[in-house]
Backbone as CSV, one residue per row, in Angstrom:
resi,resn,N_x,N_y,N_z,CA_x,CA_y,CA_z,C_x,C_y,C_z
1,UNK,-8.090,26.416,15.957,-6.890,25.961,16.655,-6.025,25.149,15.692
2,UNK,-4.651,25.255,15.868,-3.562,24.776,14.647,-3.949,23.541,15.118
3,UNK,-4.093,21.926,14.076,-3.737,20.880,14.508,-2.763,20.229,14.018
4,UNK,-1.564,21.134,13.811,-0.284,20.419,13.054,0.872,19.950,14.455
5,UNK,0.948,18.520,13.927,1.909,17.445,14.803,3.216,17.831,14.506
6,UNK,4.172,18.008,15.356,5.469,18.081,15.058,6.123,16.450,14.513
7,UNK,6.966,16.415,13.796,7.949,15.415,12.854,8.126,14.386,14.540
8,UNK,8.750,15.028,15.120,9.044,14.394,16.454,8.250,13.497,17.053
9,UNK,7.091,14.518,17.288,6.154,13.294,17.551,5.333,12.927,17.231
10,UNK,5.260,12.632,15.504,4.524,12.477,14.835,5.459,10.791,14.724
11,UNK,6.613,10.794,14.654,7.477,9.241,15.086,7.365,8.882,16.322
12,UNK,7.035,9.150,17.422,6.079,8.528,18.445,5.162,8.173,18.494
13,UNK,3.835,8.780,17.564,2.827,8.164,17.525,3.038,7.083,16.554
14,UNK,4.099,6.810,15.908,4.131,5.792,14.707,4.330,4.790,15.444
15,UNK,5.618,4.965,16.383,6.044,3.952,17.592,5.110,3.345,18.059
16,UNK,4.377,3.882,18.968,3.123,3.318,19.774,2.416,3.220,18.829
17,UNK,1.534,3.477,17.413,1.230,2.932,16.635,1.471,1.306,16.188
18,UNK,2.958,1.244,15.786,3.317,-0.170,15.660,2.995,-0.770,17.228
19,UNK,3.641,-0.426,17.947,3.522,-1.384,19.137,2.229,-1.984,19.491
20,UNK,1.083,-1.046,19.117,-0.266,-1.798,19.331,-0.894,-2.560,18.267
21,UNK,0.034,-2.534,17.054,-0.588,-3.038,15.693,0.147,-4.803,16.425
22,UNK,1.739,-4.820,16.617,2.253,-5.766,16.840,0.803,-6.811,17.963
23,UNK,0.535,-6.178,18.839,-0.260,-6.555,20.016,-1.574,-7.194,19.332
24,UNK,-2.330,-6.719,18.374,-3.202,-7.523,17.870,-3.465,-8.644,17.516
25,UNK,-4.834,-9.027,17.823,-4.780,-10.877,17.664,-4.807,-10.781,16.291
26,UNK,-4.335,-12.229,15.926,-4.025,-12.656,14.174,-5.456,-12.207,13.624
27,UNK,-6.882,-12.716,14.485,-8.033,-12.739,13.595,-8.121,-11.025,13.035
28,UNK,-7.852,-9.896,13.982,-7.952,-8.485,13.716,-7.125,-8.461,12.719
29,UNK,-5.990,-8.347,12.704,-4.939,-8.350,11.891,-5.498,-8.493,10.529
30,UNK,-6.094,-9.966,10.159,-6.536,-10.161,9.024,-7.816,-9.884,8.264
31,UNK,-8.512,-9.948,9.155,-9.729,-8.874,9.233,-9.617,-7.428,8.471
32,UNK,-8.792,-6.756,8.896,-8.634,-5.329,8.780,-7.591,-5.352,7.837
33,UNK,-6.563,-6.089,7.340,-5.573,-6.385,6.033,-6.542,-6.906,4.645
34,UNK,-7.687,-7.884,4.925,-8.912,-8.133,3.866,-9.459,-6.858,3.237
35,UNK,-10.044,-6.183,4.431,-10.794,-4.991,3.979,-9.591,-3.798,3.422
36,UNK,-8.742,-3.629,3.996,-7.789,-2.465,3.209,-7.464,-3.385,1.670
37,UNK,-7.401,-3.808,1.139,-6.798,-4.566,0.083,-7.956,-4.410,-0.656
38,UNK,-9.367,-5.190,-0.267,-10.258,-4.156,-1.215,-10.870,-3.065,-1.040
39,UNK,-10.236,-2.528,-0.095,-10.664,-0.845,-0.160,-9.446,-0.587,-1.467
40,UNK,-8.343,-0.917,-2.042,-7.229,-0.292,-2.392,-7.449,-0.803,-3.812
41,UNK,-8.071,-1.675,-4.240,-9.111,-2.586,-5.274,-9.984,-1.799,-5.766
42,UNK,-10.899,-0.971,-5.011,-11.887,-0.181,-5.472,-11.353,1.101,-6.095
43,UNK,-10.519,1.520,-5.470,-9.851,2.625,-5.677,-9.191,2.640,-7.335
44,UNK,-8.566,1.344,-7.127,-7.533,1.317,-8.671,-8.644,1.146,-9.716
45,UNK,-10.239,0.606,-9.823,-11.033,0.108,-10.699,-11.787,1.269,-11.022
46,UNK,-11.721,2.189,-10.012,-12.294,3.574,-9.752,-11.372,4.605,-11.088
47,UNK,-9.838,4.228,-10.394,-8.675,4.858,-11.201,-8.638,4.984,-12.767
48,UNK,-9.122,3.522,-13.042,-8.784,3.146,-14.418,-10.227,3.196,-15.346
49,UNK,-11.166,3.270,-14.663,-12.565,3.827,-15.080,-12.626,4.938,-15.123
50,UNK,-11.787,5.653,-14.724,-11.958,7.317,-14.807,-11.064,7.344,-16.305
51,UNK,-9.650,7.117,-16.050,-8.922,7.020,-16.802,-9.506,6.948,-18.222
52,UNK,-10.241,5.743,-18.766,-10.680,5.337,-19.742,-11.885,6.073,-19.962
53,UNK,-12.353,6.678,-19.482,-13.438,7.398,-19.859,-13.023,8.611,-20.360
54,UNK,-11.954,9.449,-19.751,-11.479,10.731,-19.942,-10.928,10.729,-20.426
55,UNK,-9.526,9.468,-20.523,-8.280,9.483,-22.008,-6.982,10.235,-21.032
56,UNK,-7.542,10.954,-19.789,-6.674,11.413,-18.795,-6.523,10.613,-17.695
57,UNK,-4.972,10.115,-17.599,-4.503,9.341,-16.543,-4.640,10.167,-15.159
58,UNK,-4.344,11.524,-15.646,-3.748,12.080,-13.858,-5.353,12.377,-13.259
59,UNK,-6.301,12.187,-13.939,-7.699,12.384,-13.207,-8.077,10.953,-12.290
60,UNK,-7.526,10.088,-12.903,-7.754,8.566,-12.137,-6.510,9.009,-10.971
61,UNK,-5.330,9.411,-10.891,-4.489,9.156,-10.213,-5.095,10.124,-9.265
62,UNK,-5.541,11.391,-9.268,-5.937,12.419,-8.231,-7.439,11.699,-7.266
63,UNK,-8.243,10.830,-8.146,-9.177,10.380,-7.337,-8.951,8.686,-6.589
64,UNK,-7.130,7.897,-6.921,-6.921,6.896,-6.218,-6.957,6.597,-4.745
65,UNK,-6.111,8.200,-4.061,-6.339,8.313,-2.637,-7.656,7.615,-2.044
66,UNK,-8.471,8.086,-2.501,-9.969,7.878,-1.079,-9.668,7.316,-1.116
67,UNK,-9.512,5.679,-1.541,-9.359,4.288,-0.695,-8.182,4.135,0.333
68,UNK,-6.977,4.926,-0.307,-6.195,4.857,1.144,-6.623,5.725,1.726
69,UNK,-7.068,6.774,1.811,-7.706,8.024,3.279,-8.839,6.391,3.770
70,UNK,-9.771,5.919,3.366,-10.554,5.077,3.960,-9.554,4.056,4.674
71,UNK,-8.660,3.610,4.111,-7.742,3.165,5.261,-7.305,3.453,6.151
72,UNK,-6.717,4.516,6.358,-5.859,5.637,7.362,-6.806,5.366,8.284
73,UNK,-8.138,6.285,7.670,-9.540,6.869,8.394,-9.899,5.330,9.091
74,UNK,-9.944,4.535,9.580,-10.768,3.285,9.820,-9.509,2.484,10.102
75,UNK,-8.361,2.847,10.667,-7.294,1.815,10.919,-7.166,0.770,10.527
76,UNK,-7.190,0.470,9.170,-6.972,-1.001,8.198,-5.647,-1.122,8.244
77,UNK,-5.175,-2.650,7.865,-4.085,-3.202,7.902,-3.609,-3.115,6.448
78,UNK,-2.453,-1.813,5.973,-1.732,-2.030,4.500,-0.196,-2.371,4.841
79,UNK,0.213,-3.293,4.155,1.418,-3.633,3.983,2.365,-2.656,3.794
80,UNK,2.320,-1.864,2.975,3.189,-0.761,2.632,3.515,0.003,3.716
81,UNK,2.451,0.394,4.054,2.260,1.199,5.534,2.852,0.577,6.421
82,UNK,3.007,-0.899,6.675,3.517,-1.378,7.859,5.196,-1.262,7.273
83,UNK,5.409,-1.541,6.382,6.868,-1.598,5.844,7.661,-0.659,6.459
84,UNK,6.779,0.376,6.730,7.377,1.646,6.808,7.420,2.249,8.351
85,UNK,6.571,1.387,8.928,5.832,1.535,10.687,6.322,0.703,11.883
86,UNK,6.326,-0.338,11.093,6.236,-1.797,12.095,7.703,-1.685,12.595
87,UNK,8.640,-1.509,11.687,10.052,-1.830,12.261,10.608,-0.683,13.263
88,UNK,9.736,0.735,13.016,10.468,1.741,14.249,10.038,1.082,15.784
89,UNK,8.850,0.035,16.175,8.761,0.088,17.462,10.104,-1.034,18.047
90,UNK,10.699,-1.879,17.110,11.835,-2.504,16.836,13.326,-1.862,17.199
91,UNK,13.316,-0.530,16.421,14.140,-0.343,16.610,14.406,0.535,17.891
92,UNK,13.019,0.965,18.554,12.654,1.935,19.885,12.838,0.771,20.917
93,UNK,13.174,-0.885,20.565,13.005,-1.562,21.561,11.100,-1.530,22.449
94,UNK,10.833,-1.576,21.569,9.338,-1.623,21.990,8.567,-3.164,21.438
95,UNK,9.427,-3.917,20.644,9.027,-5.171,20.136,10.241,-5.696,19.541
96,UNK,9.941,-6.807,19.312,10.673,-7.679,18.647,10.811,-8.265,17.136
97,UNK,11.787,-8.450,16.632,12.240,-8.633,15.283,10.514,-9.906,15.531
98,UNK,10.439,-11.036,15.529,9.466,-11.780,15.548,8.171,-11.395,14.865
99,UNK,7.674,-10.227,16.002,6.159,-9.376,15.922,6.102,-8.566,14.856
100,UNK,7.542,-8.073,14.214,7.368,-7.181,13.089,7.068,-8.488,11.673
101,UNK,7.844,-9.583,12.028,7.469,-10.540,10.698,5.940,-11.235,11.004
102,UNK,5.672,-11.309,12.455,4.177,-11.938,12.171,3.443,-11.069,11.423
103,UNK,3.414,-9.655,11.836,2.764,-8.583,11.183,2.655,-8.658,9.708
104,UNK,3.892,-8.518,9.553,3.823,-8.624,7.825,3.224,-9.383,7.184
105,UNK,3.415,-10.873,7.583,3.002,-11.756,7.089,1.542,-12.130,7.055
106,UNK,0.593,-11.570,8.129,-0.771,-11.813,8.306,-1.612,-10.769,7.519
107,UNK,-0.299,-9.276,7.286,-0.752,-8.485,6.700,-0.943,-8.516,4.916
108,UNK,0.086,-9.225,4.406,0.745,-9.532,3.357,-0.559,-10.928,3.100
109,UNK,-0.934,-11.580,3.684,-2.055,-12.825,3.386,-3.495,-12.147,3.333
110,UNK,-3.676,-11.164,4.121,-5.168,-10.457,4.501,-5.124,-9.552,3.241
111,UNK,-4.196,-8.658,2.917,-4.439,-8.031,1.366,-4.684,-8.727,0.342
112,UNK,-3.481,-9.629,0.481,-3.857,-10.967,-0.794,-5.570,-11.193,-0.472
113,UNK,-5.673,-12.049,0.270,-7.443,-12.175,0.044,-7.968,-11.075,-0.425
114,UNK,-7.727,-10.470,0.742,-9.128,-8.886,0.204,-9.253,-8.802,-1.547
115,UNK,-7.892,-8.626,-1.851,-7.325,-7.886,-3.129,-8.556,-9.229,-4.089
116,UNK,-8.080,-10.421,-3.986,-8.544,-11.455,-4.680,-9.915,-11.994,-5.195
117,UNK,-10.774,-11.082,-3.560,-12.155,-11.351,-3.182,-12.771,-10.704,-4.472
118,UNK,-11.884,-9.185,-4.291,-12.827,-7.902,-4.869,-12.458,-7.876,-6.451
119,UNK,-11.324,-8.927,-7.029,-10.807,-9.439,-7.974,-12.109,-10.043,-8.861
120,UNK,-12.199,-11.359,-8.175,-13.579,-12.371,-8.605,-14.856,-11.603,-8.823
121,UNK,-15.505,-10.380,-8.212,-16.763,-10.134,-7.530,-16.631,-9.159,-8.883
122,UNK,-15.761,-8.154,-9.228,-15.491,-7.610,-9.874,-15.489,-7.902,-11.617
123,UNK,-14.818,-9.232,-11.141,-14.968,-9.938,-12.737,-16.620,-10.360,-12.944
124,UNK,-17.068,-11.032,-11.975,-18.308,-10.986,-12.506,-19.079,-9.988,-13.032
125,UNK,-18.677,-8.792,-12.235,-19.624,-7.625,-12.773,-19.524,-6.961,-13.457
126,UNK,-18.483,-7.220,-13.809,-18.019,-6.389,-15.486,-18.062,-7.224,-16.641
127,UNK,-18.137,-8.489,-16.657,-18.390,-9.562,-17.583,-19.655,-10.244,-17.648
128,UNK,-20.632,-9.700,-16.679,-22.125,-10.472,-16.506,-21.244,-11.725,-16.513
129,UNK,-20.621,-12.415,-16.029,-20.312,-13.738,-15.417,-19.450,-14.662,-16.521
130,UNK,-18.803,-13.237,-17.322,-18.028,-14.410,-18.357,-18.606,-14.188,-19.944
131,UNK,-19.999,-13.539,-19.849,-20.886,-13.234,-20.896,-19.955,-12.215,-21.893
132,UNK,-19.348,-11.003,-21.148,-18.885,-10.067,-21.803,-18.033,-9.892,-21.877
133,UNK,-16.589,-9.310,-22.574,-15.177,-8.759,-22.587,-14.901,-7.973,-21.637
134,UNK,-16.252,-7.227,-20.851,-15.515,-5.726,-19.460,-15.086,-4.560,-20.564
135,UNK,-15.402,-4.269,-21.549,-15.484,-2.906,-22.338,-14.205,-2.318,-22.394
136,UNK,-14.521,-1.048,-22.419,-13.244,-0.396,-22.334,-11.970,-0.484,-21.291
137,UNK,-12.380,-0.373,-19.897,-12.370,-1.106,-18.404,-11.256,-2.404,-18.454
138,UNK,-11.887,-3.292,-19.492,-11.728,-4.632,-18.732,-10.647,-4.570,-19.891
139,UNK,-10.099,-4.028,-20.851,-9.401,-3.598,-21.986,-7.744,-3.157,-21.039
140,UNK,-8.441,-1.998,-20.896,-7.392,-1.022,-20.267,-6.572,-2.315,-18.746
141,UNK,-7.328,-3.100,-17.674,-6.524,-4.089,-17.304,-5.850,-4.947,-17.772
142,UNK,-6.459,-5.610,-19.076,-5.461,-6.638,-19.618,-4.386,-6.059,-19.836
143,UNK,-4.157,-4.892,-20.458,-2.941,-4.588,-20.879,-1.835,-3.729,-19.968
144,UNK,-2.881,-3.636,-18.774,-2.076,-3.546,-17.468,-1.551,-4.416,-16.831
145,UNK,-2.103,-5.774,-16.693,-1.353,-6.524,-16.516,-0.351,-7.524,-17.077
146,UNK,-0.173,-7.159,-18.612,1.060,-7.583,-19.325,1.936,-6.117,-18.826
147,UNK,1.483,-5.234,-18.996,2.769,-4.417,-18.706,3.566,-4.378,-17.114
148,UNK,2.512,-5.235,-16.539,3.340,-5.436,-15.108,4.266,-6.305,-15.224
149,UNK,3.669,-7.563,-16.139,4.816,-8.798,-15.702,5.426,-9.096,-16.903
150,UNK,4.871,-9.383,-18.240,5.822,-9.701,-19.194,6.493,-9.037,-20.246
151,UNK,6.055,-7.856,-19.735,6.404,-6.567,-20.694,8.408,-6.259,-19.557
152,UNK,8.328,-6.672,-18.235,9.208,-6.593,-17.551,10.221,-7.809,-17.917
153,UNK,9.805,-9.390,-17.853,10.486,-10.110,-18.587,11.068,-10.237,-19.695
154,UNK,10.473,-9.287,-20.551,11.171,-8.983,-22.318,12.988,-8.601,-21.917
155,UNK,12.691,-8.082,-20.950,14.574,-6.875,-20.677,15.260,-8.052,-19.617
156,UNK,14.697,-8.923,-19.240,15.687,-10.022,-18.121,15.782,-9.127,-17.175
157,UNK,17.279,-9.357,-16.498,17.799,-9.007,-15.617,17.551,-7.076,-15.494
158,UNK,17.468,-6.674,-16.367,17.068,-5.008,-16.574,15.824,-4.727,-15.932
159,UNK,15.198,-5.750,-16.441,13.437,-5.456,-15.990,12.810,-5.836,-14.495
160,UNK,13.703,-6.746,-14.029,13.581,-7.290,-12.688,14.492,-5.476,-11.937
161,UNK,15.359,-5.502,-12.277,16.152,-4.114,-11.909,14.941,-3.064,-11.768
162,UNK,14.372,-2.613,-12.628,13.081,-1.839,-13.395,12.139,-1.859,-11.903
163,UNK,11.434,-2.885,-12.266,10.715,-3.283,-11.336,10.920,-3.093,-9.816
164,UNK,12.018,-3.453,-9.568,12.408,-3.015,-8.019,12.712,-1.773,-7.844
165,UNK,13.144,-0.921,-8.573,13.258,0.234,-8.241,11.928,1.185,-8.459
166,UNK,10.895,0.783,-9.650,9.809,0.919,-9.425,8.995,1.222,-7.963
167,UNK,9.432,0.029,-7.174,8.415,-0.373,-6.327,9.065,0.291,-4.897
168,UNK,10.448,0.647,-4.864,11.102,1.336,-4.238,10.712,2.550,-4.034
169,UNK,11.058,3.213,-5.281,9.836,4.888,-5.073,8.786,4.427,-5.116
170,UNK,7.512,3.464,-5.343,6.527,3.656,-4.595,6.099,3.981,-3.483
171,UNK,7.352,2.872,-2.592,6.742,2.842,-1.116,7.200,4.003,-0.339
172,UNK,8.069,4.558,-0.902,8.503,6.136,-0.416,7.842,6.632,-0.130
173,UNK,6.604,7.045,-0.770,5.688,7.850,-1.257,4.696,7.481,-0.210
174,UNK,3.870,5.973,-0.419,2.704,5.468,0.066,3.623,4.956,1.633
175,UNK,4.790,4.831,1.938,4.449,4.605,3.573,4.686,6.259,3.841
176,UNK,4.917,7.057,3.402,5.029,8.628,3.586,3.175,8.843,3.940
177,UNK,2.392,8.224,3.296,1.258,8.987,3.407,1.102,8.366,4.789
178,UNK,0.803,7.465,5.273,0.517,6.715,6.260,1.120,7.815,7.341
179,UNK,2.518,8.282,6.921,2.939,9.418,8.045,2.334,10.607,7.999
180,UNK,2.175,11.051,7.147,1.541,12.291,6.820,-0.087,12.305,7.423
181,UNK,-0.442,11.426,7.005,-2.077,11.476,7.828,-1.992,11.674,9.530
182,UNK,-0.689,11.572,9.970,-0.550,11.779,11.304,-0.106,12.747,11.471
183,UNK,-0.060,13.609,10.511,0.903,15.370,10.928,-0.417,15.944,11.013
184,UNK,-1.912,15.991,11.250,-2.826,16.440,11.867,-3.551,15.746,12.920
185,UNK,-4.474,16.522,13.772,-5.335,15.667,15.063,-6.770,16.046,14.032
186,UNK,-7.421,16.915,13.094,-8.416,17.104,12.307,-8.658,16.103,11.296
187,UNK,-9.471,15.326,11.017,-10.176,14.655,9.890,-9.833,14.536,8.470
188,UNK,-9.978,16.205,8.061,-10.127,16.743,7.173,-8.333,16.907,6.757
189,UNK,-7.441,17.369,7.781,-5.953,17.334,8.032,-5.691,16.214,7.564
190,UNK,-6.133,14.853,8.181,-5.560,13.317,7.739,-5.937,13.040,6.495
191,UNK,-7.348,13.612,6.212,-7.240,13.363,4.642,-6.413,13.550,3.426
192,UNK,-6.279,15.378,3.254,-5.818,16.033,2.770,-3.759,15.353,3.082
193,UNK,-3.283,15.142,3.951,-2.149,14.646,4.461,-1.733,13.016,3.769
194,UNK,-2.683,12.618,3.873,-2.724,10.766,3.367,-2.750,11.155,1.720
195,UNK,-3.588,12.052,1.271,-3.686,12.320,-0.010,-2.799,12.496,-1.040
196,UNK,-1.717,13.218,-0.677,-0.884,14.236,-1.357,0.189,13.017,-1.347
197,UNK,1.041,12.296,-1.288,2.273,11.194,-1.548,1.306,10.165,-2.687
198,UNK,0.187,9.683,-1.789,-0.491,8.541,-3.021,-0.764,9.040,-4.183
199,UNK,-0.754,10.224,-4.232,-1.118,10.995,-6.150,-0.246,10.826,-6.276
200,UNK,1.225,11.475,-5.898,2.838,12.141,-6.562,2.856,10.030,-7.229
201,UNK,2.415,9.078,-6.056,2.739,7.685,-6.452,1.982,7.226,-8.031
202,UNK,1.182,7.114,-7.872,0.015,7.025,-8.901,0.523,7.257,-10.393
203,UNK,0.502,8.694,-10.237,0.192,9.614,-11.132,2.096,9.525,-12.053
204,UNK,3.078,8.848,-11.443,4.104,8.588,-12.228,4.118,7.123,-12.460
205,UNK,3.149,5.956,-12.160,2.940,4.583,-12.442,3.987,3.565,-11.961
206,UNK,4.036,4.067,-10.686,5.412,2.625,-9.478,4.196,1.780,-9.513
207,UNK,5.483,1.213,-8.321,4.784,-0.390,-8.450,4.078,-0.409,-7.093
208,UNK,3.305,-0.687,-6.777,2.255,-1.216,-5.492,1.950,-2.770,-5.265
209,UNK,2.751,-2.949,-4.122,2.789,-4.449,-4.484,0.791,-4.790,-4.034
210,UNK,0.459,-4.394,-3.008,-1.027,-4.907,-2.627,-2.198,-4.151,-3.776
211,UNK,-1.485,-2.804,-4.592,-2.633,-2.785,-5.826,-2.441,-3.980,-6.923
212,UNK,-1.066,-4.503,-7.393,-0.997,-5.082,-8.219,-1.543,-6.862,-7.424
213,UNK,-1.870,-6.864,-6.307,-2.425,-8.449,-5.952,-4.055,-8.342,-6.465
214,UNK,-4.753,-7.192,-6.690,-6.055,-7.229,-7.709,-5.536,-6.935,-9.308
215,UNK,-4.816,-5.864,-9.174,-4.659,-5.413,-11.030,-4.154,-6.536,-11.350
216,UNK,-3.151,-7.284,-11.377,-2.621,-7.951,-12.116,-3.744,-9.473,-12.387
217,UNK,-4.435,-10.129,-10.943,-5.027,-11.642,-11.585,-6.664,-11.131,-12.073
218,UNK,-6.783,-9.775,-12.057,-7.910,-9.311,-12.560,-7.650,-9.252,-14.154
219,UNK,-6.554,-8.627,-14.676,-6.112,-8.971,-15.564,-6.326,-10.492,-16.565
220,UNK,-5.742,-10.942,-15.403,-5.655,-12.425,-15.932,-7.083,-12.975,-15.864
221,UNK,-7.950,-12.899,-15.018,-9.237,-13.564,-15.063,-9.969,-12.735,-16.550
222,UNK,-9.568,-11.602,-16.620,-10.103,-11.217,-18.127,-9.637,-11.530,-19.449
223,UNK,-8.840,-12.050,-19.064,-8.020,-12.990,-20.384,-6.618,-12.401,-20.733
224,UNK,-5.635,-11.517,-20.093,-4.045,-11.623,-20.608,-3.650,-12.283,-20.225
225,UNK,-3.094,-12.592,-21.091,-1.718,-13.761,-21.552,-0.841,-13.618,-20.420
226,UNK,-0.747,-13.803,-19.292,-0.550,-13.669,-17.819,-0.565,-14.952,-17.251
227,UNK,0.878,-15.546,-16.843,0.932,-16.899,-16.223,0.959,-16.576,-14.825
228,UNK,0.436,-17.187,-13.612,0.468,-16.818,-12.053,2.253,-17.022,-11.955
229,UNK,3.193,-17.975,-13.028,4.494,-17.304,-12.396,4.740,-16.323,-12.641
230,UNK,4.276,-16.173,-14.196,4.338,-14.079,-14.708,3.979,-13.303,-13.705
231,UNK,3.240,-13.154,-12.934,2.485,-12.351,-11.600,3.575,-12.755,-10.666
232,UNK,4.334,-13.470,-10.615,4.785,-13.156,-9.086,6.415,-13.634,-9.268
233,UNK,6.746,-14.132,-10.285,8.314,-13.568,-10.337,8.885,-12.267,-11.309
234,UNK,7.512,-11.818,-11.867,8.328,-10.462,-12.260,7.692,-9.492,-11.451
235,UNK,6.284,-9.541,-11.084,5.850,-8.436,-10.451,6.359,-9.082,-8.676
236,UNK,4.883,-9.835,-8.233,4.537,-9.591,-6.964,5.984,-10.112,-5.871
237,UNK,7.022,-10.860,-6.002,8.014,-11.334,-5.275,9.110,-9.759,-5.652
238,UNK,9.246,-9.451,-6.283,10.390,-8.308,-6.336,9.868,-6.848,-6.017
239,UNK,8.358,-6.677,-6.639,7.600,-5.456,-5.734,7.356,-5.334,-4.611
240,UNK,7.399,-6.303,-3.885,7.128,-6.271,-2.202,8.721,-5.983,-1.697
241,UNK,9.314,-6.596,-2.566,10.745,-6.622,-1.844,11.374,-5.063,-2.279
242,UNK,10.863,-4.561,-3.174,11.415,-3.217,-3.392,10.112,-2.043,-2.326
243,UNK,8.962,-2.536,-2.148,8.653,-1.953,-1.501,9.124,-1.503,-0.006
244,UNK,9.421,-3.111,0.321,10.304,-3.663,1.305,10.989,-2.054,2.188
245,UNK,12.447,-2.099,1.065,13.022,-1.625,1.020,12.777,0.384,0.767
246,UNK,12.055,0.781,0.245,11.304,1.958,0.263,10.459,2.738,1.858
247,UNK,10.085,1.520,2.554,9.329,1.846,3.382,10.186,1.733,4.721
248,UNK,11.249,0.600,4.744,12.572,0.827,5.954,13.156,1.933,6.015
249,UNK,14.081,2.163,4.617,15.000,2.703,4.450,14.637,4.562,4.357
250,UNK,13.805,4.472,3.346,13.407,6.074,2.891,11.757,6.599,3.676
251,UNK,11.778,5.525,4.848,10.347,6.795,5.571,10.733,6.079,6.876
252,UNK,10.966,5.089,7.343,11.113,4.624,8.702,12.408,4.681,9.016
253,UNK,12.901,4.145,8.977,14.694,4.693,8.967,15.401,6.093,8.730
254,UNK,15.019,6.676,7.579,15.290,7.784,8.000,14.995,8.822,8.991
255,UNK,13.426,8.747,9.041,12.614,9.439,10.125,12.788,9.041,11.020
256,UNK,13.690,8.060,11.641,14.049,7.564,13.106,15.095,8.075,13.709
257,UNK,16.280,8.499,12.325,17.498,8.347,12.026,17.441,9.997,13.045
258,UNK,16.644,10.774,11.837,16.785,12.110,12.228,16.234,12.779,13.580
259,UNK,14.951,11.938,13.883,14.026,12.449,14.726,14.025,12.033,16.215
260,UNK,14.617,10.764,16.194,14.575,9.984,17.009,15.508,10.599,18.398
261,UNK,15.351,11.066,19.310,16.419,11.394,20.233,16.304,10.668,21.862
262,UNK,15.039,10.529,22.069,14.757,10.358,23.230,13.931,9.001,23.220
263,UNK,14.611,7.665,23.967,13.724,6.308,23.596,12.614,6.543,24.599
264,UNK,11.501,6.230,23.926,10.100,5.978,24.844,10.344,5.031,26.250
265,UNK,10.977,4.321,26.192,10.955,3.679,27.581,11.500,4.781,28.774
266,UNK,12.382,5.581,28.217,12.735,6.968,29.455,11.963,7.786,29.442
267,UNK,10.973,7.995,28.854,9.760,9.290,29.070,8.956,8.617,30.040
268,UNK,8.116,9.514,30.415,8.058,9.500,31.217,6.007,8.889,30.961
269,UNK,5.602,8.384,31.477,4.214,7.711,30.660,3.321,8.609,30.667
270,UNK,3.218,9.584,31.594,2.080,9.816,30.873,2.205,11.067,29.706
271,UNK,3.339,11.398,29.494,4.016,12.280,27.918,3.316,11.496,26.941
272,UNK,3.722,9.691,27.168,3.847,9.009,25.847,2.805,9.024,24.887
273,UNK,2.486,9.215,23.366,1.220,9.447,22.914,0.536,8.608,23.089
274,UNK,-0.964,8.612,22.731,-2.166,7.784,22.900,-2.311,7.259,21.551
């Protein structure tokens, strides 16, 4: 049996999606924003261990997905994803400007941890506790995280430019998957669906603001030359905000723009999706 969702109401289920994400108590919220952040942690350490072993980037970028399919799959809280989610039940009149910023914000603190947890736990285990450099691995981050933040400060005002538009086509891409995992009712559909935007992301090197809250102070706990303002006025304050902007404008906004015809409060309930 086909399990392909039409566009239509594949932005209804996003709707009622947000509307029940909005409805969650803060403790869920953060709960489930912890664990996606290091699910999205494992993934990038996964990425760059492949990477360095093979000398081939696009083999790390084709195996980054699973951690977001483990998100999708297990309803975790990603920022990106909400960027791109939270504001259609807003604009369906299904919530309020308010519930879309608590969201963010509990979501945006719960990645930070997660990201941070799996940061520390990580450094230990690739350094026996400080004992070792992290090899090839712990190599290939340092110099990922100068190229996030001060390799962007070298150009000023260019590189802050850089950077946001970076992080702009990221979130294109990664709140696209979040939609795409909903253009099937099959498993195997949401996988394959969630999959295909997070490579095209990856595999050309945007910016992710909740991967770079592990890559970048993982970085730094391994020793680059990485100041916490380097991390967050060239990367993490202008990548969220270009993500920001990626996930309104070019997957929620548009897909509202086009699709949108009939507001959920006039259907009729029991149409409305589950």
């Amino acid at each position: 049996m086909a399990d392909y969702v039409k566009p239509s109401v594949i932005l209804d289920n996003m709707i009622e999606a947000a509307s029940l994400k909005a409805a969650l108590p803060a403790k869920d919220v953060l709960i489930r924003a912890m664990l996606a952040g290091a699910y999205l942690s494992f993934a990038t350490t996964l990425a760059f261990l492949v990477a360095a072993q093979t000398g081939q980037f696009i083999v790390g970028a084709v195996l980054f997905p699973a951690g977001f399919v483990l998100i999708v799959l297990l309803g975790m809280e990603l920022l990106t994803g909400n960027f791109g989610m939270m504001p259609l039940a807003a604009f369906a009149g299904r919530i309020g400007g308010g519930a879309v910023f608590r969201n963010w914000a509990l979501v945006f603190l719960g990645n930070l941890l997660g990201s941070l947890i799996y940061a520390a736990l990580f450094w230990i285990a690739i350094t026996d506790c400080g004992n070792v450099s992290g090899g090839p691995l712990g190599e290939k981050l340092r110099a990922l995280a100068v190229s996030k933040t001060t390799a962007y400060e070298a150009f000023g005002a260019a590189g802050l430019a850089t950077v946001f538009a970076k992080a702009i086509l990221c979130n294109w891409m990664v709140s696209l998957g979040s939609v795409v995992g909903l253009a099937s009712t099959s498993t195997i559909g949401k996988i394959i669906g969630a999959w295909l935007p997070i490579m095209i992301f990856v595999a050309q090197g945007y910016e992710h603001s909740v991967v770079n809250m592990f890559a970048i102070p993982a970085g730094m706990m391994l020793g680059a030359h990485v100041t916490f303002a380097d991390w967050w006025l060239w990367n993490e304050i202008p990548v969220t905000l270009g993500n920001l902007v990626g996930g309104i404008v070019f997957t929620g906004g548009a897909l509202y723009a086009t699709y949108r015809t009939t507001p959920i409060s006039n259907q009729d309930p029991a149409s409305r999706p589950v």
